[in-house]
Biotite code that builds the C-alpha atoms (Angstrom):
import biotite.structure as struc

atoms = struc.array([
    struc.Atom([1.916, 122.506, 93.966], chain_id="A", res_id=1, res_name="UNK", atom_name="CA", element="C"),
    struc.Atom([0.588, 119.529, 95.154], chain_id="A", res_id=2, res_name="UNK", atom_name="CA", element="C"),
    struc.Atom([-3.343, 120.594, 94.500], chain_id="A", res_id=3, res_name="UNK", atom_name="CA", element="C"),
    struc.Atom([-1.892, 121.347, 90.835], chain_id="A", res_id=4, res_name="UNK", atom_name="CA", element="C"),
    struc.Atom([-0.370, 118.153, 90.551], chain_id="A", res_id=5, res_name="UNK", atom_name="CA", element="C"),
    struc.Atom([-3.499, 115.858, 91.460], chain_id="A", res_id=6, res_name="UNK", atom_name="CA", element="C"),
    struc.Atom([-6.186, 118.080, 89.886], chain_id="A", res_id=7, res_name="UNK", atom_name="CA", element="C"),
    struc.Atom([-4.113, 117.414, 86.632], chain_id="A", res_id=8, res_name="UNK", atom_name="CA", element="C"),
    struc.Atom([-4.576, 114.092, 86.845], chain_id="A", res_id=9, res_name="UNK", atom_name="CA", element="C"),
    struc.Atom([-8.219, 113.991, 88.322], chain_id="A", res_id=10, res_name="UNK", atom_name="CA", element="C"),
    struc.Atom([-9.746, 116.721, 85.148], chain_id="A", res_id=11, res_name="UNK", atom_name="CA", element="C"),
    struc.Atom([-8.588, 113.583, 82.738], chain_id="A", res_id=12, res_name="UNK", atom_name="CA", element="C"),
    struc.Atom([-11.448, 111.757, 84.329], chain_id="A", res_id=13, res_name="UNK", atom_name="CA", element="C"),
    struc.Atom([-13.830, 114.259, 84.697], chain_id="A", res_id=14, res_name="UNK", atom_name="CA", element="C"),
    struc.Atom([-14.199, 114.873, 81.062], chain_id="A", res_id=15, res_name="UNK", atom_name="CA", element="C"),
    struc.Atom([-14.970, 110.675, 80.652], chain_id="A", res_id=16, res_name="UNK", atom_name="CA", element="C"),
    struc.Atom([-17.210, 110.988, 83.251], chain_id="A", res_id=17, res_name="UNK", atom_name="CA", element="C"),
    struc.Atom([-19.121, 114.497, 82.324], chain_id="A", res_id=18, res_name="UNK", atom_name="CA", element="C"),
    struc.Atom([-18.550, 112.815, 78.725], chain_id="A", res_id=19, res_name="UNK", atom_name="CA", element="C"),
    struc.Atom([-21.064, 109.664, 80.448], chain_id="A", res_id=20, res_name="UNK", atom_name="CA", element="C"),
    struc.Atom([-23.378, 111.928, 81.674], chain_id="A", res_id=21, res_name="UNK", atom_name="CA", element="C"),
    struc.Atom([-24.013, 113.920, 78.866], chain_id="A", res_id=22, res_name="UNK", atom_name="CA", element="C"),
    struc.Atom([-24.384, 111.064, 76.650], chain_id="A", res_id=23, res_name="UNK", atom_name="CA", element="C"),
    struc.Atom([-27.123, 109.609, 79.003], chain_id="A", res_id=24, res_name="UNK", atom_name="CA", element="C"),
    struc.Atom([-29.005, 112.501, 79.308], chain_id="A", res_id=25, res_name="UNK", atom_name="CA", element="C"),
    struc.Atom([-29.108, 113.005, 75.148], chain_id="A", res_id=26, res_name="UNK", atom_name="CA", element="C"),
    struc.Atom([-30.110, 109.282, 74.703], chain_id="A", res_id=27, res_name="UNK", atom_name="CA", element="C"),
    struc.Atom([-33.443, 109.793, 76.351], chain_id="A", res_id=28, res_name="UNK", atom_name="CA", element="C"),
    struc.Atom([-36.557, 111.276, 73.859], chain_id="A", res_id=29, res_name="UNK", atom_name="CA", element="C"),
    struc.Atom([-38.905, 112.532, 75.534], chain_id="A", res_id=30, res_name="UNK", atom_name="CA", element="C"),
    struc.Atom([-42.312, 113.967, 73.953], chain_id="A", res_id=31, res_name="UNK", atom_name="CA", element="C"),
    struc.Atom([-41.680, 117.808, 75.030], chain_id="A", res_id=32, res_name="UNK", atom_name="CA", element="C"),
    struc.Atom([-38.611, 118.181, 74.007], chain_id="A", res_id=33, res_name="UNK", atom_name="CA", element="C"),
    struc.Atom([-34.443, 118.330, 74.704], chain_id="A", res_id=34, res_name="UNK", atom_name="CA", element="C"),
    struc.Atom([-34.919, 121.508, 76.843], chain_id="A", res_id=35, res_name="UNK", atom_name="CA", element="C"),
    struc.Atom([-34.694, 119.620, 80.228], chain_id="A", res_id=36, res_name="UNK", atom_name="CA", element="C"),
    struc.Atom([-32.288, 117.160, 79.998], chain_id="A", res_id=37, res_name="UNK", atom_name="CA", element="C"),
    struc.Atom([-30.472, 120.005, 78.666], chain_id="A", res_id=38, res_name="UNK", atom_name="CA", element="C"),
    struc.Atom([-30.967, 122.141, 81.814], chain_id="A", res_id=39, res_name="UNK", atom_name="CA", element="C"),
    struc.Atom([-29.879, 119.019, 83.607], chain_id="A", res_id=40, res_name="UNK", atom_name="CA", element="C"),
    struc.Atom([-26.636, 118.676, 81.868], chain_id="A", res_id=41, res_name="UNK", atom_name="CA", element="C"),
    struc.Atom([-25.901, 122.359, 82.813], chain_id="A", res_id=42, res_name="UNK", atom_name="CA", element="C"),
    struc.Atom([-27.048, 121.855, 86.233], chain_id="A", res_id=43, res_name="UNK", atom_name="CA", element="C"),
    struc.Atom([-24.653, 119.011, 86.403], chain_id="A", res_id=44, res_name="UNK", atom_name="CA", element="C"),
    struc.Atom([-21.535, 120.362, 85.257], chain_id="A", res_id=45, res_name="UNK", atom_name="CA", element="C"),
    struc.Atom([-22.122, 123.351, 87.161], chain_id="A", res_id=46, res_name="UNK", atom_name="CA", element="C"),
    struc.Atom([-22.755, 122.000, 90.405], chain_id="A", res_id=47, res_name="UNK", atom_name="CA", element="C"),
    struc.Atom([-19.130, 119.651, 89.307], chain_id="A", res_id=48, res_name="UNK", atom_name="CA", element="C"),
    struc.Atom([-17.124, 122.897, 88.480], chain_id="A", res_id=49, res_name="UNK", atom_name="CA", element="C"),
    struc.Atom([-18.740, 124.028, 92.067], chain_id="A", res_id=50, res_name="UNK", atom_name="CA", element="C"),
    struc.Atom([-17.540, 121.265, 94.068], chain_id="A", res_id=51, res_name="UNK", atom_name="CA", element="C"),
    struc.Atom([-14.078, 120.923, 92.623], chain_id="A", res_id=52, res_name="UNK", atom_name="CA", element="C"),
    struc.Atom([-13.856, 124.734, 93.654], chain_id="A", res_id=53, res_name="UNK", atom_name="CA", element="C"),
    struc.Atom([-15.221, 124.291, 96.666], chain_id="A", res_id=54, res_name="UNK", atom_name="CA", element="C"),
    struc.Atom([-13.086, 120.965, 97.638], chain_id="A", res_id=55, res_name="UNK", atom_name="CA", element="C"),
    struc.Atom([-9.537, 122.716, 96.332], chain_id="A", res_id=56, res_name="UNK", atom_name="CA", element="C"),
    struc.Atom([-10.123, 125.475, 98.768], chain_id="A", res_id=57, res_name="UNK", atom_name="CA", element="C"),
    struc.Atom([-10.558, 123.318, 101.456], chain_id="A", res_id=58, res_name="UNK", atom_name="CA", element="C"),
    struc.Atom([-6.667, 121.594, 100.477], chain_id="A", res_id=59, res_name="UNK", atom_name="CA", element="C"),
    struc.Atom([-5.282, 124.954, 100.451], chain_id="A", res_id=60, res_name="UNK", atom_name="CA", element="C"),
    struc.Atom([-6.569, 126.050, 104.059], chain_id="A", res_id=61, res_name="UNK", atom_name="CA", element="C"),
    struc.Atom([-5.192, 122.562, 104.769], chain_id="A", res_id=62, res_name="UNK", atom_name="CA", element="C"),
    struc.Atom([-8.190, 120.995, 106.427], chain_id="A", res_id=63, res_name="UNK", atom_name="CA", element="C"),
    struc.Atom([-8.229, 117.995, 102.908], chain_id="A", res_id=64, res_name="UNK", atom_name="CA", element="C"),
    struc.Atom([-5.350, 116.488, 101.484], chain_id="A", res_id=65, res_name="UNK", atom_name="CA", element="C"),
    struc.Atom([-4.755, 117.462, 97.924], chain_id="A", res_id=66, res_name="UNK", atom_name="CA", element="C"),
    struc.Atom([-5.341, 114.017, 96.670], chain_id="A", res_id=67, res_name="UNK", atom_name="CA", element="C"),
    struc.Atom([-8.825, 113.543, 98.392], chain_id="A", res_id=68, res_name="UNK", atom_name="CA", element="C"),
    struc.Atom([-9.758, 117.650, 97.585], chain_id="A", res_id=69, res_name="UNK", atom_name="CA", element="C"),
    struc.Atom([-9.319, 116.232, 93.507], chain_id="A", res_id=70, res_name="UNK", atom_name="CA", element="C"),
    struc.Atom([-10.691, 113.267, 93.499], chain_id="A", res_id=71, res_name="UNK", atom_name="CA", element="C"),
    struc.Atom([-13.737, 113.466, 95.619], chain_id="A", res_id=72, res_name="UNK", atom_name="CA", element="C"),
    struc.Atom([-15.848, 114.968, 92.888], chain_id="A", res_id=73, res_name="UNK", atom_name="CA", element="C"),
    struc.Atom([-14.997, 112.515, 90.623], chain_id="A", res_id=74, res_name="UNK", atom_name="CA", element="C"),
    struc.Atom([-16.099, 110.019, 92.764], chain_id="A", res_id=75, res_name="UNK", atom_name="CA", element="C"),
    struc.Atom([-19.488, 111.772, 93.483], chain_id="A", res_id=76, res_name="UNK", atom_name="CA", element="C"),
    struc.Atom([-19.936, 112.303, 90.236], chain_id="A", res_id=77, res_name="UNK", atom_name="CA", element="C"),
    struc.Atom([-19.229, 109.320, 88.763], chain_id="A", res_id=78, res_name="UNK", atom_name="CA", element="C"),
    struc.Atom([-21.861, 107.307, 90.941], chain_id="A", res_id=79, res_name="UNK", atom_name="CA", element="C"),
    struc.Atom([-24.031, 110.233, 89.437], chain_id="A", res_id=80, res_name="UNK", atom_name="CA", element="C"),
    struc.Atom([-23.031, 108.913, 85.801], chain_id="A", res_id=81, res_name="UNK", atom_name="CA", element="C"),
    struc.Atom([-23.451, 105.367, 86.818], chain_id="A", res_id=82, res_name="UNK", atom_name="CA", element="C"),
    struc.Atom([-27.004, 106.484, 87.723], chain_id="A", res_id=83, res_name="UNK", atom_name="CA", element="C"),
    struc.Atom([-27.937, 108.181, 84.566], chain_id="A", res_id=84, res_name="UNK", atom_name="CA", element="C"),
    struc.Atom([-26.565, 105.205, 82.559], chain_id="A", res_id=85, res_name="UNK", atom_name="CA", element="C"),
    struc.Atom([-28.316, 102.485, 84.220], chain_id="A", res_id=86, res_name="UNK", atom_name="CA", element="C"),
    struc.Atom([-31.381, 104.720, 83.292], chain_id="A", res_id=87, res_name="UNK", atom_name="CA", element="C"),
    struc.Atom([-30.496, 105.515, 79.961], chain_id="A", res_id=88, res_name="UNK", atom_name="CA", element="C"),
    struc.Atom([-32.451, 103.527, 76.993], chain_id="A", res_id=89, res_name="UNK", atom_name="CA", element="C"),
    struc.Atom([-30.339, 101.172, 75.366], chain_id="A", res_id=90, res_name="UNK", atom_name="CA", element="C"),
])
């Protein structure tokens, strides 16, 4: 109940902060096309549906609280988004 509970609360954040990524990757042009950044965007969110899996197994077998199993990919992944903004034209 209590993974539920948090991960609720954590997936409102996630979408800002896959919504940041996404929008930093599709600001930069680049001569050969979309086709990477786009692979990069699906790498991303991937690897993000990955971890959260990987982190909420880890609160059932009880070895992460439920609050730290949710919101330790957001925090990953929002230094990630940070990143890609800072490097994102203007």
């Amino acid at each position: 109940f209590q993974i539920e509970y948090h991960s609720r609360f954590a997936s409102v954040f996630s979408a800002f902060i896959l919504t940041i990524i996404g929008a930093s990757l599709s600001a930069r042009k680049v001569k050969g096309g979309m086709g990477l950044n786009i692979g990069i965007g699906l790498v991303l969110s991937m690897g993000y549906i990955l971890f959260m899996t990987v982190s909420s197994s880890f609160a059932v077998n009880g070895t992460m609280s439920p609050f730290v199993a949710s919101w330790i990919p957001n925090i990953v992944f929002i230094f990630i988004a940070f990143f890609l903004y800072k490097r994102a034209p203007n």
